[in-house]
C-alpha positions in Angstrom: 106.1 123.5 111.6 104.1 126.6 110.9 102.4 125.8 107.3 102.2 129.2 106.0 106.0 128.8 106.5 106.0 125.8 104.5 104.0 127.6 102.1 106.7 130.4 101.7 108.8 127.6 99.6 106.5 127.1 97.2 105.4 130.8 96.7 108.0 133.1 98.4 107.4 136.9 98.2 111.3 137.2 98.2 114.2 135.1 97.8 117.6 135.6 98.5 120.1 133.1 96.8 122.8 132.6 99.5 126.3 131.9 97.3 125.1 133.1 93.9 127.0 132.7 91.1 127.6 133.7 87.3 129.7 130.0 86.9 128.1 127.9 84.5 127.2 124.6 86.1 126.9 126.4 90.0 123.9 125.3 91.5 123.7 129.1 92.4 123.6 130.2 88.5 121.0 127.1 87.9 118.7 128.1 90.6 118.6 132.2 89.1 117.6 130.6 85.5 115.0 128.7 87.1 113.5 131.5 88.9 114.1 133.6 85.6 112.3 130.7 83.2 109.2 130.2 85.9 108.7 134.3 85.0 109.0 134.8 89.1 107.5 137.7 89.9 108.7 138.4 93.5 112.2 140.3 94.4 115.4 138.4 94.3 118.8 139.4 95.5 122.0 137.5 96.2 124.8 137.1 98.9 128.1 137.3 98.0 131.4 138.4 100.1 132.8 140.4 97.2 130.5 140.6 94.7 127.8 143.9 94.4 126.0 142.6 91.2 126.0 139.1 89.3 123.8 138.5 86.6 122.1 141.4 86.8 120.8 140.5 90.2 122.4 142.9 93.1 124.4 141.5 96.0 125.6 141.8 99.3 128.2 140.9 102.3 125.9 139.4 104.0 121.8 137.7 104.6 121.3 140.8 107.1 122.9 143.6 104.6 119.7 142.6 102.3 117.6 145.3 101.7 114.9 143.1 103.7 113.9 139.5 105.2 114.0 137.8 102.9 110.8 135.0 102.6 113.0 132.3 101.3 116.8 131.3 100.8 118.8 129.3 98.3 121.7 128.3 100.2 124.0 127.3 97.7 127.2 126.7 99.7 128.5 123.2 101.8 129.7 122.1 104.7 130.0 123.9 107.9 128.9 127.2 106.0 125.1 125.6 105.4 124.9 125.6 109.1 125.9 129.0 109.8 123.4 130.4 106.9 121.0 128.5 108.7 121.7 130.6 111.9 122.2 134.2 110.3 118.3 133.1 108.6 116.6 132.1 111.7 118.3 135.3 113.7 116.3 137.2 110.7 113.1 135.5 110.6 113.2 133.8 107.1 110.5 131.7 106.6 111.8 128.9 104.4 114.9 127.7 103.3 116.5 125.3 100.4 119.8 123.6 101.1 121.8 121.7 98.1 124.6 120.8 100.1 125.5 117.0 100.4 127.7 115.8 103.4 125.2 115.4 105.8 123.7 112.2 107.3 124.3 110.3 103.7 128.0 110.0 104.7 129.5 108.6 107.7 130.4 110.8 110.2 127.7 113.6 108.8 124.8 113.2 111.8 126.4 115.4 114.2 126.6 118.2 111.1 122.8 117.4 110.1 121.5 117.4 113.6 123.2 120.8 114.2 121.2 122.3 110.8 118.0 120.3 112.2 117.9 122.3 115.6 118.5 125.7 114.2 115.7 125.6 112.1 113.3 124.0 113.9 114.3 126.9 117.1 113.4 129.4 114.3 110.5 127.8 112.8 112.7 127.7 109.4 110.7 125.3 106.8 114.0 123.9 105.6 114.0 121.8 102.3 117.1 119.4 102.0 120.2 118.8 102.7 121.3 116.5 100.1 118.8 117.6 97.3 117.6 119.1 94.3 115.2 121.5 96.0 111.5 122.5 95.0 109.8 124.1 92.5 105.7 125.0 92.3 105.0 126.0 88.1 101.4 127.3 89.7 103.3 129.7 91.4 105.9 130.3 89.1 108.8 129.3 92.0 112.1 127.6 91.4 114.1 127.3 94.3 116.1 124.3 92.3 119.2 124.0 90.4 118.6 121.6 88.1 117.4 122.0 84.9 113.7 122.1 84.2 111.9 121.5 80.9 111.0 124.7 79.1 107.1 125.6 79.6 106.0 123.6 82.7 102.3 124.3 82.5 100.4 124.4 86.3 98.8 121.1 87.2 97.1 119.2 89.8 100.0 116.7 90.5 102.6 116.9 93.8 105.4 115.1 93.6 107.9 114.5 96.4 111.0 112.1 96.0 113.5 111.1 97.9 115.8 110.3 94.5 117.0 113.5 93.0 117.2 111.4 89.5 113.8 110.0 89.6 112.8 113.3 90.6 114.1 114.5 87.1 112.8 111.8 85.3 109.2 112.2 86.8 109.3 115.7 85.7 110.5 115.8 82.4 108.2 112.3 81.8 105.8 114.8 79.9 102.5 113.0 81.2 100.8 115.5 83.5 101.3 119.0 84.8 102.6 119.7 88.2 101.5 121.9 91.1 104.5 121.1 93.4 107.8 119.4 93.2 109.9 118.7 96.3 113.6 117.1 95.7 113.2 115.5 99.5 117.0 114.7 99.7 117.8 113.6 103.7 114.5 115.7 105.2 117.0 117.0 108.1 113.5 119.2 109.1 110.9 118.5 106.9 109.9 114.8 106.4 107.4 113.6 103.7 104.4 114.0 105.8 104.9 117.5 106.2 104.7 118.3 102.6 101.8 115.2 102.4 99.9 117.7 105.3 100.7 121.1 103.4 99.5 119.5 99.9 96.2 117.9 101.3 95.4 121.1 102.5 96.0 122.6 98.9 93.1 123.2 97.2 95.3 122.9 93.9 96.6 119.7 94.3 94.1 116.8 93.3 97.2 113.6 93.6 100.0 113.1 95.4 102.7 111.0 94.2 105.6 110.3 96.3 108.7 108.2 95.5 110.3 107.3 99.2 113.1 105.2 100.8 111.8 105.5 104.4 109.7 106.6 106.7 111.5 108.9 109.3 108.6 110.0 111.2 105.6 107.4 111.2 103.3 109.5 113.0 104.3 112.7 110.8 103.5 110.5 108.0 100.7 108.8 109.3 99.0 112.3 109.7 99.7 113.8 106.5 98.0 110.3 105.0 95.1 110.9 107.0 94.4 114.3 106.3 95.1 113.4 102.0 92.6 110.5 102.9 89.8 112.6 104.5 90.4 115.6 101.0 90.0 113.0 98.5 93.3 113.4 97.6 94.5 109.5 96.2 98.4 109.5 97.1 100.4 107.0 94.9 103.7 106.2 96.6 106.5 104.1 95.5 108.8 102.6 97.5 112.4 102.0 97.1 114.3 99.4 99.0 112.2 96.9 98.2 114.7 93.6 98.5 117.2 93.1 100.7 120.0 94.7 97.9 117.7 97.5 97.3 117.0 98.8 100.8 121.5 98.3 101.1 121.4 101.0 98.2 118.8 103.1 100.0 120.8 103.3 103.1 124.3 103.9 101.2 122.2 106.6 99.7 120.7 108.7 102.1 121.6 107.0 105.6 118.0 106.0 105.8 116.7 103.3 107.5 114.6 100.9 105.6 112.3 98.7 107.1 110.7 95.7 106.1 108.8 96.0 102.6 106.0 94.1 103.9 105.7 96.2 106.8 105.8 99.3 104.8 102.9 98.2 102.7 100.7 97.1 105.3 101.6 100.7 106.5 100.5 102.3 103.6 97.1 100.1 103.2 96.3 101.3 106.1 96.4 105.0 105.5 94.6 104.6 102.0 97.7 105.2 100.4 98.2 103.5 96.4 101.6 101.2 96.5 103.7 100.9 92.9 105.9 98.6 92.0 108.1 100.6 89.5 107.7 104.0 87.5 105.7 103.0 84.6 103.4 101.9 87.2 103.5 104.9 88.7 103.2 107.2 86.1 100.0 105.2 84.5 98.3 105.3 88.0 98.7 109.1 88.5 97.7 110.0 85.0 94.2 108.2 85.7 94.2 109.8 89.4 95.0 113.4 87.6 92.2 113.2 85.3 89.8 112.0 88.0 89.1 108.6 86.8 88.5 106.5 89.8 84.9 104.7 89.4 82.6 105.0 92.6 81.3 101.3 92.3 81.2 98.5 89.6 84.1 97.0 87.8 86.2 97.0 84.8 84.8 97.1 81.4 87.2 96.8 77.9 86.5 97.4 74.5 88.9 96.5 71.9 89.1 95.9 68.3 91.1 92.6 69.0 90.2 89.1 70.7 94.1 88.3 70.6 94.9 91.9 72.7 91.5 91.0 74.5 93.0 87.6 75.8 96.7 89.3 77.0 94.2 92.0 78.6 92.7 89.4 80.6 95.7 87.6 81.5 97.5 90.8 82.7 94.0 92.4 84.4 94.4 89.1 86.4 97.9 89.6 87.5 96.8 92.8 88.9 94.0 91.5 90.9 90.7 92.6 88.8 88.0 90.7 87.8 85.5 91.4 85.1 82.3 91.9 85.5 79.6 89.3 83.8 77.5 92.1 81.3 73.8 91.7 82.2 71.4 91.1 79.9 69.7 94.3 78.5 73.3 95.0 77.7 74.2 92.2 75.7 71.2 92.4 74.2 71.7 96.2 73.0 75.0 94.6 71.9 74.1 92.0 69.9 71.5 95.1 68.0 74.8 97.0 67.1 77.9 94.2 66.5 78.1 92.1 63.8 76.4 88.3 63.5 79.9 87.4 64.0 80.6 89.4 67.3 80.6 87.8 70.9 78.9 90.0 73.5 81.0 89.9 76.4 83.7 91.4 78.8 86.3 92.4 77.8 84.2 93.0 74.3 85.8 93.0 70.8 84.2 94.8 68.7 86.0 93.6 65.4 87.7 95.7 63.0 84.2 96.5 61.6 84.5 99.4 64.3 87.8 100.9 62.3 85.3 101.9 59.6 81.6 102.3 61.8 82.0 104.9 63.9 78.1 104.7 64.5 78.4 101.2 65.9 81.4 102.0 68.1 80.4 104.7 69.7 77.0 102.3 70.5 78.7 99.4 72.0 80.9 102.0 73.9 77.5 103.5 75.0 76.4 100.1 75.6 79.1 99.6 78.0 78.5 102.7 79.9 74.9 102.0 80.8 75.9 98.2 82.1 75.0 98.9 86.0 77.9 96.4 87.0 80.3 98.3 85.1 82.1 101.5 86.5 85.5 102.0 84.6 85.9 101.3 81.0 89.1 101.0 79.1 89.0 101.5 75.4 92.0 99.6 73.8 93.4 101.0 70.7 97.4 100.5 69.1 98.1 104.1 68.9 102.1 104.2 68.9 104.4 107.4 67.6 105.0 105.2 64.8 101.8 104.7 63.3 101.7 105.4 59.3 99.7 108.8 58.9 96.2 106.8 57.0 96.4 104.7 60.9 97.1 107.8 62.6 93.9 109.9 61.3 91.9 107.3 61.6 92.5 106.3 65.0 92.4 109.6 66.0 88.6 109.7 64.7 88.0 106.8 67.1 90.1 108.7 69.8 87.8 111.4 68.9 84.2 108.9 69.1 85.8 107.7 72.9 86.2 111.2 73.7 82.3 112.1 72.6 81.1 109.5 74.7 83.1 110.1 78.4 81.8 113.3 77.7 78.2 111.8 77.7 78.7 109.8 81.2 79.9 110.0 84.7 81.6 106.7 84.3 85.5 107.4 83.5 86.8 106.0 80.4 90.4 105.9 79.7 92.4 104.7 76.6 94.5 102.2 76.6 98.0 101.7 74.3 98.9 98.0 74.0 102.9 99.2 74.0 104.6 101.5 76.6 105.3 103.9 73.2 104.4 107.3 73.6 101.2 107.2 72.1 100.5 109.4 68.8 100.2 113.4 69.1 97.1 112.6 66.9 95.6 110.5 68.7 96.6 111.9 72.4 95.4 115.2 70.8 91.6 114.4 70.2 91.5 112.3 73.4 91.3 115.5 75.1 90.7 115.0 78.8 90.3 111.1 78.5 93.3 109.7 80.5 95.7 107.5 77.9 97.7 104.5 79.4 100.5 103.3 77.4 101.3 99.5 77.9 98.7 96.8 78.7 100.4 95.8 82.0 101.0 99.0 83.3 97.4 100.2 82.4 96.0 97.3 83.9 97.9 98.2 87.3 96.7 101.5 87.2 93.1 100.4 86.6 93.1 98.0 89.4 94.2 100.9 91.8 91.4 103.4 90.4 88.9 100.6 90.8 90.5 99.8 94.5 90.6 103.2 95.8 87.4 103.6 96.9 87.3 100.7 98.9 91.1 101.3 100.5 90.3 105.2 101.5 87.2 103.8 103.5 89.3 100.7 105.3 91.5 103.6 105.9 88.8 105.8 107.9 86.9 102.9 109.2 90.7 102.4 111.0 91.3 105.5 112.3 87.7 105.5 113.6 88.1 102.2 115.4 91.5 103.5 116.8 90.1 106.7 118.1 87.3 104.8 119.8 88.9 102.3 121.2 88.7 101.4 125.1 91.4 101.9 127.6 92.6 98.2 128.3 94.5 97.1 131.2 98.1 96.6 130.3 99.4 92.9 130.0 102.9 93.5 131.6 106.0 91.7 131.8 108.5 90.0 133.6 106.7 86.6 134.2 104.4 87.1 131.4 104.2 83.5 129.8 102.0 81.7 127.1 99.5 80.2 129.3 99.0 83.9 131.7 98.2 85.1 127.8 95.6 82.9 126.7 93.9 82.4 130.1 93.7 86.6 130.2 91.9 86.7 127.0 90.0 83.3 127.3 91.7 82.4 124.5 90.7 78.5 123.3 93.4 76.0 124.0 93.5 72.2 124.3 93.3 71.0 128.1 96.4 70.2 129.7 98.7 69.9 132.9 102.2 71.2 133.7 104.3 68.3 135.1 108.3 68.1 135.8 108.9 64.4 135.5 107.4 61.5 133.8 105.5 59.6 136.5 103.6 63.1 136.9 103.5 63.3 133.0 101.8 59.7 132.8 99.0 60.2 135.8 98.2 63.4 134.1 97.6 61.8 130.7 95.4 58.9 132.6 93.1 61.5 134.0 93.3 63.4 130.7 92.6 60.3 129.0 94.3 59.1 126.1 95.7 60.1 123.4 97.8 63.1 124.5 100.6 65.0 123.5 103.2 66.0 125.0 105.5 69.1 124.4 108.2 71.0 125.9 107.4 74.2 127.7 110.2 76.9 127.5 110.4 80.4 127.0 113.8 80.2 125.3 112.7 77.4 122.3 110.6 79.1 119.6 110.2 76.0 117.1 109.8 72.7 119.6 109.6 70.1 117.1 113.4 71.2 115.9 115.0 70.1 119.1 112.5 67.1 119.7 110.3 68.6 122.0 106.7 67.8 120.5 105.5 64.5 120.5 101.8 63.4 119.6 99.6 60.3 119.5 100.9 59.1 123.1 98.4 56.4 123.3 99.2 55.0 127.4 101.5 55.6 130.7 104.4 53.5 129.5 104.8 55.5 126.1 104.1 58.7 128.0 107.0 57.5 130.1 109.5 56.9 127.4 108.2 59.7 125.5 108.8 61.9 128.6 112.3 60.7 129.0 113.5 60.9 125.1 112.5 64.7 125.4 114.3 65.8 128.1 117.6 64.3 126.8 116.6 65.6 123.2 115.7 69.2 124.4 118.9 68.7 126.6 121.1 68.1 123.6 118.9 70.5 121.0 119.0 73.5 122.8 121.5 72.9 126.3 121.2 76.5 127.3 117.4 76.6 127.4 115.1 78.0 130.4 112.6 74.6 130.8 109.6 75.8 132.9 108.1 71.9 132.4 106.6 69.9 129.7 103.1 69.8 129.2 100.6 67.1 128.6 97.3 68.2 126.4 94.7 66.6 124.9 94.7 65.5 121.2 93.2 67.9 118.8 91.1 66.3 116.2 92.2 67.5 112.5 91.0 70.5 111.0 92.6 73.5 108.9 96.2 74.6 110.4 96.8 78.3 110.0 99.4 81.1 111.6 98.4 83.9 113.4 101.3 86.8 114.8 101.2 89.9 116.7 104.2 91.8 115.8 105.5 94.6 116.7 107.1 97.2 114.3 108.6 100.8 113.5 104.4 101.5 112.1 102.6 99.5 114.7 101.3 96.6 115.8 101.6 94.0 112.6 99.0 91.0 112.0 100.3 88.1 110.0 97.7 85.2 109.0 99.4 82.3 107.0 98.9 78.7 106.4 100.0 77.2 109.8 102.5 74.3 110.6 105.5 73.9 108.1 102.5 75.1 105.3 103.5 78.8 105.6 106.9 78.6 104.8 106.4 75.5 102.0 103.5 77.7 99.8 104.7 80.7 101.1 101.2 82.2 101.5 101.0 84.7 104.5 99.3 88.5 104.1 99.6 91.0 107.2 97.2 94.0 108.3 98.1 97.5 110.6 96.4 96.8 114.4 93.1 97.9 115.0 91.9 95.4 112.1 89.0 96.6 110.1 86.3 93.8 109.1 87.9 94.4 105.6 91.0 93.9 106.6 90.0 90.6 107.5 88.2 89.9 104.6 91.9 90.7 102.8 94.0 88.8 105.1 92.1 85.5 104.5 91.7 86.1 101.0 95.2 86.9 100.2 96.9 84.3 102.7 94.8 81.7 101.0 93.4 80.9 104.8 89.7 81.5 103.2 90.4 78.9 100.5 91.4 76.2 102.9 88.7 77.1 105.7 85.9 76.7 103.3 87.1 73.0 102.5 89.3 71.7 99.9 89.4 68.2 97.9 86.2 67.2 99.9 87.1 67.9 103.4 84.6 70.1 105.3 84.4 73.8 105.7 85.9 75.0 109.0 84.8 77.6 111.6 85.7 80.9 109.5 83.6 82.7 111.9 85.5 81.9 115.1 88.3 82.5 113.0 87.6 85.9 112.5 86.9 86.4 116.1 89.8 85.3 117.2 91.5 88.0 114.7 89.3 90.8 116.5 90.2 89.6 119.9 93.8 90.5 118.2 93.0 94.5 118.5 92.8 94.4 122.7 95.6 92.5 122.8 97.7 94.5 120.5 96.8 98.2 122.5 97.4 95.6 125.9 100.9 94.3 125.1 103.7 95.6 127.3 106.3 97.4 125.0 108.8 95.5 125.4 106.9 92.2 123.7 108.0 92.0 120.4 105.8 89.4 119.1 103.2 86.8 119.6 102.8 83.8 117.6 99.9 81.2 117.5 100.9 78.4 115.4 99.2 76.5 115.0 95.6 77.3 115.3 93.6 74.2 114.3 90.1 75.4 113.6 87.8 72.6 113.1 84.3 72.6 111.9 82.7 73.5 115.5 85.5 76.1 117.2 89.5 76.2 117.0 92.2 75.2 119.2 95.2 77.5 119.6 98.1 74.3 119.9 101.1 76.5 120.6 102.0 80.2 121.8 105.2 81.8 121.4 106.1 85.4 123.2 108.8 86.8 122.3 110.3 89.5 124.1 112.8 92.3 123.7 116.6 91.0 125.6 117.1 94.2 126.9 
């Protein structure tokens, strides 16, 4: 889609409002008044079969009777009639176009409808917001093609927004936190998805953060690319996701026909485009008003300075929850603090500075300074009870020390932001001598949006480091199926397994262990039985021929009664592995990419639950996340006594993971190694499980 197309909806020279209306309540009289209230300063005219004026605005038959082309249109009719709009537009050469209309591919038996509208426009290069929506707006370039109504005096801003909820699209905007650039009321995104407005607002010099509230992901690679390119401007986008459990990706899909994937997937997704994942609004809206006001520290960690050691402690707790750790201050620092606090004050992080401060703005503006200078520090948070209903003595005062924070960020490149301990709008006093000094209402919340600033950084480069690895990766030689099986995998990629032999009865089964030497195990080999053990096809410790014997013999009538309709290639006899640190490792394949899952192996992963997953090609960062958030670097470094494992063979076995996810014929859906025993010299992969697409 031709951007300065796209461009056209945000800042159209004309726009002709298809369906206008002098009906209080039409979405065609709602989207005049918003034009009228931005102060638009471009031409507007209206189409209307009978009508020659309406509000003062002229009108005519017909899109082509106009007195021009018009840059954009408001189409504010339904049905069948959105289409042939769409047609009379393209024939003209409009640029851009807003559709209101639901109908479409939300409600059954509205595809066929929505397809039609999606090939007109994109044969005439149309930049077509909607169906199904609110529409978009752009207050920096005093634009409104939307009908709903907008608060009075929407100041320009640095913020984009684009969601796929019409009502959280409302309730973003009127939230009252941060100015907007764009707004885009999504709706079903028949021809332009998210990452075509994500593209168009990287590329925006006025648009610093992106926020986008979503319920899919129709185009991955559209998306993907828009990312990228807000990745590579600096550009942090904050995106929550809705759908999250299995009842609220039902009500996405009632909602817009979308299809939602799996949460985890989607995040792993987003992690690897450098894009900031929410878990509500609050969230949200803290995070973007620290992105808008450009607090995200280059280095360090999180400093906070309070007037309470009780608010200090639920600040630590909740900084916890959200993943950050405080720095330990050095020693010049807590020696400058110990010249400033009282006798009675306790030099450390997060730092109370007593109510001593309330009255000694000298001293709090030192220990703030203080804070600033600590070279392990790069965020501070300054935490202060500032709701609405503050008595006015509490107000003026804590607006002085609003004031004394806002003297100091002035003094240092280090952002400081201020932190409410309630979710209360905080006082216009206060807020007002902040200034630019971000304020964060509610100690969770704030402490979500802190970890993301302090995150960022480190995400955006894992992010490039990615798409660098992708774009210089080597051709590989395609592992194809049919015939591909478990032991043609590992034996491509040299893959370390325990020794064994494929035999088809039990005298075979019992020379084999003899030359193996025992103890061996034996286990069932078929490509139709994913867990062995629940149909009685593993069996471990055989310790001579007789038990191999029986052994062989109460498999094959277990597997025979556990799963009778089973493909059995064999059964296999292998070596014992000696004990060592079980973990999961899968390959799967999904609507974003190749998916890596590392978990506590055996029945661990699904008793403790603890599994994280990474995007293929795996950054050495992403590593570094995957075993610390799947608990796999807890267990390999030894626990209760036992020794530390081989973490480094570990790792190499995850890298290996990148040439076999570009190699993978398409039609394997996933590859499991579980477990993989990785003992304090090397690992053992004990079992592999393909599984492959039935069609």
């Amino acid at each position: 889609m031709n951007d300065d197309n796209i461009s056209a909806l945000f800042s159209p020279s004309s726009v002709a409002i298809v369906g206008l209306s002098d009906r209080k309540g039409s979405v065609g009289a709602g989207s005049l008044a918003n034009l009228r209230r931005f102060g638009y300063r471009g031409d507007i005219w209206g189409v209307h079969p009978k009508r020659t004026e309406i509000s003062g605005v002229p009108c005519y038959p017909s899109l082509g009777d106009g007195p021009a082309v018009p840059d954009a249109v408001i189409i504010c009719i339904g049905g069948e009639s959105v289409v042939t709009a769409a047609q009379e537009a393209g024939k003209l050469g409009v640029k851009a176009a807003v559709t209101y209309a639901s109908g479409f591919a939300e409600v059954a038996g509205g595809d066929a409808l929505q397809q039609q509208l999606t090939d007109i426009c994109l044969a005439d290069d149309i930049a077509l917001a909607g169906p199904n929506c609110l529409g978009v707006f752009s207050p920096a370039h005093r634009s409104a093609l939307y009908y709903s109504t907008l608060p009075e005096d929407m100041a320009p801003g640095n913020v984009a927004l684009l969601s796929h909820s019409g009502s959280i699209c409302i309730a973003m905007v009127s939230c009252g936190r941060f100015e907007f650039s764009h707004v885009v009321s999504a709706g079903n995104e028949a021809v332009l998805d998210a990452g075509a407005f994500l593209s168009h607002f990287a590329a925006d010099p006025g648009v610093q953060v992106i926020a986008l509230v979503v319920e899919t992901v129709r185009d991955v690679e559209s998306f993907r690319s828009g990312a990228l390119a807000a990745a590579a401007a600096g550009k942090p986008v904050v995106c929550l996701k809705l759908g999250r459990t299995d009842v609220g990706a039902k009500a996405a899909a009632a909602h817009t026909g979308a299809l939602v994937g799996s949460y985890h997937e989607f995040l792993a997704f987003a992690e690897s485009l450098g894009v900031v994942v929410v878990g509500d609004l609050d969230e949200m809206t803290e995070t973007i008003e620290l992105f808008s006001r450009g607090a995200v520290p280059t280095g360090g960690g999180l400093a906070i300075l309070s007037l309470s050691g009780g608010e200090n402690s639920l600040v630590s707790d909740l900084a916890t929850d959200a993943g950050i750790t405080f720095p330990e201050l050095t020693e010049p620092t807590v020696a400058q603090l110990r010249a400033v606090l009282p006798d009675f004050a306790n030099p450390r992080n997060p730092l109370d500075a007593t109510g001593t401060a309330v009255h000694d703005g000298d001293m709090y503006r030192a220990a703030l300074r203080a804070l600033t200078a600590d070279p392990g520090v790069g965020l501070i948070g300054v935490g202060l009870d500032a709701p609405t209903g503050l008595d006015r003595p509490h107000a003026h005062n804590y607006a002085r020390i609003a004031g004394d924070v806002a003297q100091v960020a002035a003094e240092t490149d280090k952002p400081i932001f201020f932190l409410s301990s309630v979710g209360a709008e905080i006082d216009p006093l206060v807020r007002g001598a902040l200034g630019p000094v971000p304020g964060l209402q509610g100690i969770r919340e704030g402490m979500v949006a802190a970890g993301a600033a302090l995150a960022y950084p480190g995400l955006v480069d894992r992010a490039r480091a990615r798409q660098a690895a992708a774009e210089s990766a080597e051709s590989v030689v395609p592992i194809e199926l049919p015939g591909l099986t478990p032991r043609d995998l590992v034996s491509a990629y040299g893959l370390p397994v325990p020794g064994g032999e494929l035999v088809t009865d039990a005298q075979a089964a019992a020379a084999a262990a003899q030359r193996m030497g025992f103890p061996v195990a034996l286990k069932v080999s078929s490509p139709d039985i994913t867990h062995k053990t629940e149909v009685g096809g593993v069996v471990l410790g055989i310790g001579s021929a007789d038990e191999m014997r029986a052994a062989f013999a109460a498999m094959q009538a277990a597997v025979g009664a556990g799963a009778p309709a089973a493909r059995v290639d064999g059964y296999l006899v292998e070596e014992m592995v000696a004990p060592g640190v079980e973990l999961l490792v899968s390959l799967r394949r999904t609507a974003f990419g190749m998916l890596v899952t590392v978990g506590l192996g055996g029945i661990l992963v699904e008793l403790i639950g603890s599994a994280a997953s990474a995007l293929a090609p795996l950054t050495e960062g992403d590593i570094d996340t995957l075993l610390r958030d799947s608990r796999a670097a807890e267990f390999l470094a030894g626990v209760r006594g036992a020794p530390a494992a081989d973490e480094a063979q570990f790792r190499a076995l995850l890298v290996t993971l990148n040439h076999l996810a570009a190699s993978l014929d398409d039609r394997v859906t996933e590859v499991e190694f579980n477990p993989v025993t990785v003992l304090q010299k090397g690992l053992r992969i004990i079992d592999v499980v393909i599984t492959a697409d039935a069609s």
